[in-house]
C-alpha positions in Angstrom: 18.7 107.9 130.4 22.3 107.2 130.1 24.3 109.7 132.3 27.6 110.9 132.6 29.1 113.1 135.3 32.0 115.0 135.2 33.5 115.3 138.6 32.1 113.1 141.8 32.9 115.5 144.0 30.5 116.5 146.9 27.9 117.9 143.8 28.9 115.3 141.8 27.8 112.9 144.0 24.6 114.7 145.2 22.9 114.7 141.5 24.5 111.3 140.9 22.7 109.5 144.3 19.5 111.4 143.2 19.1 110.6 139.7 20.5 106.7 140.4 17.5 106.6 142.8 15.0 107.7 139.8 16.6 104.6 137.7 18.6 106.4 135.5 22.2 105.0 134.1 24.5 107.2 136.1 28.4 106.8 134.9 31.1 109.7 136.3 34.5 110.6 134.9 37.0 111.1 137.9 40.6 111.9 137.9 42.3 108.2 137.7 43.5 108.5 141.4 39.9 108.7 142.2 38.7 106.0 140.1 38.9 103.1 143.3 36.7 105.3 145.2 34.1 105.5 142.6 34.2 101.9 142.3 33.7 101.1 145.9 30.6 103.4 145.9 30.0 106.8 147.7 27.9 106.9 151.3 26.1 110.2 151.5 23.9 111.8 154.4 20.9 113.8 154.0 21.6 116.4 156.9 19.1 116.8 159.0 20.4 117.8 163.1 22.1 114.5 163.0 23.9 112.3 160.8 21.2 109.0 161.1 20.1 108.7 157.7 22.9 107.8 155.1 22.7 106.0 151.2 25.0 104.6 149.0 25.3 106.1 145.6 27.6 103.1 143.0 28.3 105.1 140.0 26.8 101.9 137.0 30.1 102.9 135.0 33.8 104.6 136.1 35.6 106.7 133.4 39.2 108.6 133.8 39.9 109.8 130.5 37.0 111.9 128.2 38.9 110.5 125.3 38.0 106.8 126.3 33.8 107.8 126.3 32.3 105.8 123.5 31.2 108.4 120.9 27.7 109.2 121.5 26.8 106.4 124.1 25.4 109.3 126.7 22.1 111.0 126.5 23.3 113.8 128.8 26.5 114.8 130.6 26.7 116.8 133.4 29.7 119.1 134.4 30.0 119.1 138.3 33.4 121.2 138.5 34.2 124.7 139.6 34.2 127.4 136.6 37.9 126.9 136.5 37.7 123.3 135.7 36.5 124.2 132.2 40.2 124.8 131.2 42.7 121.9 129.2 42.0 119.7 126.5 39.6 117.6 128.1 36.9 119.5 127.0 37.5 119.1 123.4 38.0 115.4 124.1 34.7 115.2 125.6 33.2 117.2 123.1 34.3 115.1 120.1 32.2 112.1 121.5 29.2 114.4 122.7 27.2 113.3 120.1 23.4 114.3 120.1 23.9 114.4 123.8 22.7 117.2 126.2 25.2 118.9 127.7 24.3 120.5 131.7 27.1 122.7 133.4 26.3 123.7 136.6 29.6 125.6 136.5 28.7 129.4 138.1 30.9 131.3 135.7 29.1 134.1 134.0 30.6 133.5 130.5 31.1 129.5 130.8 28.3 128.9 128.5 30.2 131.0 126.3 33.3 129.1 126.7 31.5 125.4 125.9 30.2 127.6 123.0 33.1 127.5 121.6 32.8 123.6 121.3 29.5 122.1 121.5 26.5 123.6 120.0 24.5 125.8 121.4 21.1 124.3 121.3 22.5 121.5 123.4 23.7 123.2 126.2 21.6 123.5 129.3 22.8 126.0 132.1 21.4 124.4 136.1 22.0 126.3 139.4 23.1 124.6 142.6 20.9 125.7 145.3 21.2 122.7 147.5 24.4 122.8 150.1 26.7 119.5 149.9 29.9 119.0 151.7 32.7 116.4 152.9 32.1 115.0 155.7 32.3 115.5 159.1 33.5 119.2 159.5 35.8 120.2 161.7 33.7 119.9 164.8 30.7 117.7 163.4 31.0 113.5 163.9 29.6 110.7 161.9 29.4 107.4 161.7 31.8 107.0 159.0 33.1 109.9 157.1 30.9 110.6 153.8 29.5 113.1 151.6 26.9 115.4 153.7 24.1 117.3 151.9 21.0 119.7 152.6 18.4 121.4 150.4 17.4 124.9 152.1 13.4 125.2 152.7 11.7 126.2 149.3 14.8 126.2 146.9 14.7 124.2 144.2 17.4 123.3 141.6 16.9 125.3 138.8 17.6 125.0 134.9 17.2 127.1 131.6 17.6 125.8 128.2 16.1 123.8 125.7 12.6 122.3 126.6 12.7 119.4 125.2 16.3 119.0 126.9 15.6 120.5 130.3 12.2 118.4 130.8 13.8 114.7 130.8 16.5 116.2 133.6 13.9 117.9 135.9 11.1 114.6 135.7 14.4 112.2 136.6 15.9 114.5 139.5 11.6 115.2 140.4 11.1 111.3 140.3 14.6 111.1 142.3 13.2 113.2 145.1 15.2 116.5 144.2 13.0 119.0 143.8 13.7 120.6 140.4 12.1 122.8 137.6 12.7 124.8 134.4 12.5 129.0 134.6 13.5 131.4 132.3 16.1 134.3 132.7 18.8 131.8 135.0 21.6 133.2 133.5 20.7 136.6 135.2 20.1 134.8 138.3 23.2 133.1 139.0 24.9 136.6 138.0 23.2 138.1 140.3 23.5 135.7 142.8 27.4 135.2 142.5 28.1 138.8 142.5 26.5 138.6 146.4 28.1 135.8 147.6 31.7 136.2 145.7 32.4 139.4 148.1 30.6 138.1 151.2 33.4 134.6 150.5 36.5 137.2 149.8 36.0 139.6 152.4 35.4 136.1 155.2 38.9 134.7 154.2 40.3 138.4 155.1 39.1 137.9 158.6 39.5 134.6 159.4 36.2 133.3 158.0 34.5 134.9 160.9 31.2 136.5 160.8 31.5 138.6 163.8 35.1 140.0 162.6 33.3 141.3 158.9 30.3 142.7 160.5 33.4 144.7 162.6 35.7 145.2 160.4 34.7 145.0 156.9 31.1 145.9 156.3 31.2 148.8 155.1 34.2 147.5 152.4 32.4 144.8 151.9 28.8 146.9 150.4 30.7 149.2 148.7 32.3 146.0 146.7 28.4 144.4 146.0 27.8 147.6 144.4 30.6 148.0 142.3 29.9 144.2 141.0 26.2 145.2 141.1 26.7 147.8 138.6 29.2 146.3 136.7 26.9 143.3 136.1 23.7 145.1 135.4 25.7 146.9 132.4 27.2 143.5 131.5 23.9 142.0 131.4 21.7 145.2 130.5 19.5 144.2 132.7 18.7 145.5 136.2 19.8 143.6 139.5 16.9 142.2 141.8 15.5 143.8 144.2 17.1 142.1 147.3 20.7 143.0 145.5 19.4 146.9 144.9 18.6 146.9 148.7 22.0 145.9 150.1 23.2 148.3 153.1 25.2 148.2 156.0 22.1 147.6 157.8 20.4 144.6 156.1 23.6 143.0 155.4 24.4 143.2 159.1 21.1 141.6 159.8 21.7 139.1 156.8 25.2 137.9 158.4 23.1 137.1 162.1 20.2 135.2 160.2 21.5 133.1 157.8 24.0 131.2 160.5 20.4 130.2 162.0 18.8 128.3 159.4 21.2 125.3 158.5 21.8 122.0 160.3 25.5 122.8 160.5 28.3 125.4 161.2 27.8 128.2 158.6 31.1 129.7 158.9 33.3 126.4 159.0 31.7 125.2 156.2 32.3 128.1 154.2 36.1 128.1 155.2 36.1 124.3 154.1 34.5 124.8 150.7 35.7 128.1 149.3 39.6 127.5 150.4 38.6 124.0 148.3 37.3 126.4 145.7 39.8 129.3 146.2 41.1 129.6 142.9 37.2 129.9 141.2 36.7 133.0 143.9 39.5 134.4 143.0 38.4 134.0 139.0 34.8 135.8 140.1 36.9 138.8 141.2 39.3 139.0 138.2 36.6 139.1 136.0 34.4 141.7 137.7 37.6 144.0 137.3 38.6 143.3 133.9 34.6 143.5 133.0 34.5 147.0 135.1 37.4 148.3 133.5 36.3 147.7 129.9 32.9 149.4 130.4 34.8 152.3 132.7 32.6 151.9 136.1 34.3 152.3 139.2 36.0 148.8 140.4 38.7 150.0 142.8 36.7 148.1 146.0 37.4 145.0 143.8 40.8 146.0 142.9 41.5 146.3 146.6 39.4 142.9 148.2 41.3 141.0 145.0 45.0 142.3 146.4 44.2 141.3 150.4 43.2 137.6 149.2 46.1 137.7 147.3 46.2 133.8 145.2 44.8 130.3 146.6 47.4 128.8 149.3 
């Protein structure tokens, strides 16, 4: 297949290294100040407890303008960019030339398949979930041979995508062949809801205490349930159907014990890299939060928890 990602970024990259090793045409479309970069190839590092093992992912082809794409040339493009990313013109440029191309976001939003609705059909849209961590590296605190892209796929959790069969099977074989471990499911959509409305509040209530995970257990906890529930509710009515049950059993006392166990498991510092990535992706958080409020407002459920967390982070520094 011919490829195109849009945005080489830390996921960018990841899906680019993996589907370039399965021999697949991988070109990306950068901002032009990041176009030399591309060019000169990107060196990423499967994290393991140590930096040791590193590749080199060189794009085949280096875009800077979706109105430059030959018309049609691509058999699937792939949007690696935050939810917000899905605003300006550039979509409509890209969407002109999309030809009989597939088109996968791995955006989170809830309603950005809705918003590349509005310009590229629907039967061509696949919707993926990131479940793989990826990062630039070092962290403060980590070293490394040379600095890099770092990346790590938690224990059992592959990449996931809904849509089309006969366009989700040709990306799952390729990122399979490429040594991601991938496959098709049904109901995704509900998933990453689901899964956002968890993490968004954990994210929001961290950068009101310093990203630390003692200081929320401390400080916040009790806040910070009372806000999963709100978003719980709000989403189950938004998406008429009914949260799963890990989100349905979210209390003081298993998040408590959630916040000490999942520092454990990966090969890095939990809580730096969250402060790295979501102050990166501040403005998408903040987007999460906005729209749980406007969507608890129209359907009258209690948001004030929301209301509040969204006034403390206040907008992206």
């Amino acid at each position: 297949m011919r490829i195109l990602i849009v945005g080489a970024g830390s996921v960018g990259q990841l899906y680019g290294l993996h589907l370039a090793r399965a021999g697949e045409e991988v070109h990306v479309l950068v901002r032009p100040r990041y176009a030399e970069e591309a060019r000169r190839g990107y060196r990423l590092y499967e994290r393991r407890r140590d930096f040791k093992q590193h590749a080199i992912f060189t794009p085949d082809g280096v875009w800077t303008d979706a109105a430059d794409l030959p018309p049609g040339h691509f058999d699937a493009i792939i949007l690696a960019i935050p939810s917000t990313g899905l605003k300006g013109p550039w979509l409509a440029s890209l969407a002109r030339g999309l030809g009989d191309a597939t088109l996968l976001t791995l955006t989170p939003g809830l309603d950005d398949v809705q918003t590349l609705s509005e310009h590229i059909a629907p039967d061509q849209i696949v919707r993926g979930l990131i479940t793989s961590v990826s990062y630039p590296a070092p962290l403060p605190g980590e070293s490394c041979p040379q600095p890099g892209t770092a990346y790590w796929f938690p224990p059992l959790t592959p990449a996931l995508f809904e849509g089309p069969k006969e366009r989700v099977t040709p990306i799952v074989t390729a990122l399979n062949r490429g040594h991601m471990s991938s496959r098709s499911v049904r109901g995704l959509a509900e998933k990453a809801a689901f899964g956002s409305g968890v993490l968004m509040p954990i994210v929001a209530h961290m950068e009101t205490v310093g990203w630390s995970l003692d200081r929320l257990r401390d400080e916040t906890l009790s806040e910070l349930v009372t806000t999963m529930s709100q978003i719980r509710t709000i989403l189950e009515a938004t998406l008429q159907s009914k949260a799963p049950l890990p989100m349905r059993m979210l209390t003081p006392t298993t998040v408590k014990l959630l916040t000490r166990v999942a520092p454990r498991v990966p090969p890095f510092d939990f809580e730096v890299y969250l402060k790295v990535h979501f102050t990166k992706v501040g403005a998408q958080t903040r987007m999460f939060l906005d729209d749980y409020i406007a969507k608890g407002e129209s359907l009258n459920l209690p948001n004030d928890a929301i209301v509040e967390l969204r006034a403390k982070i206040g907008e992206p520094s």
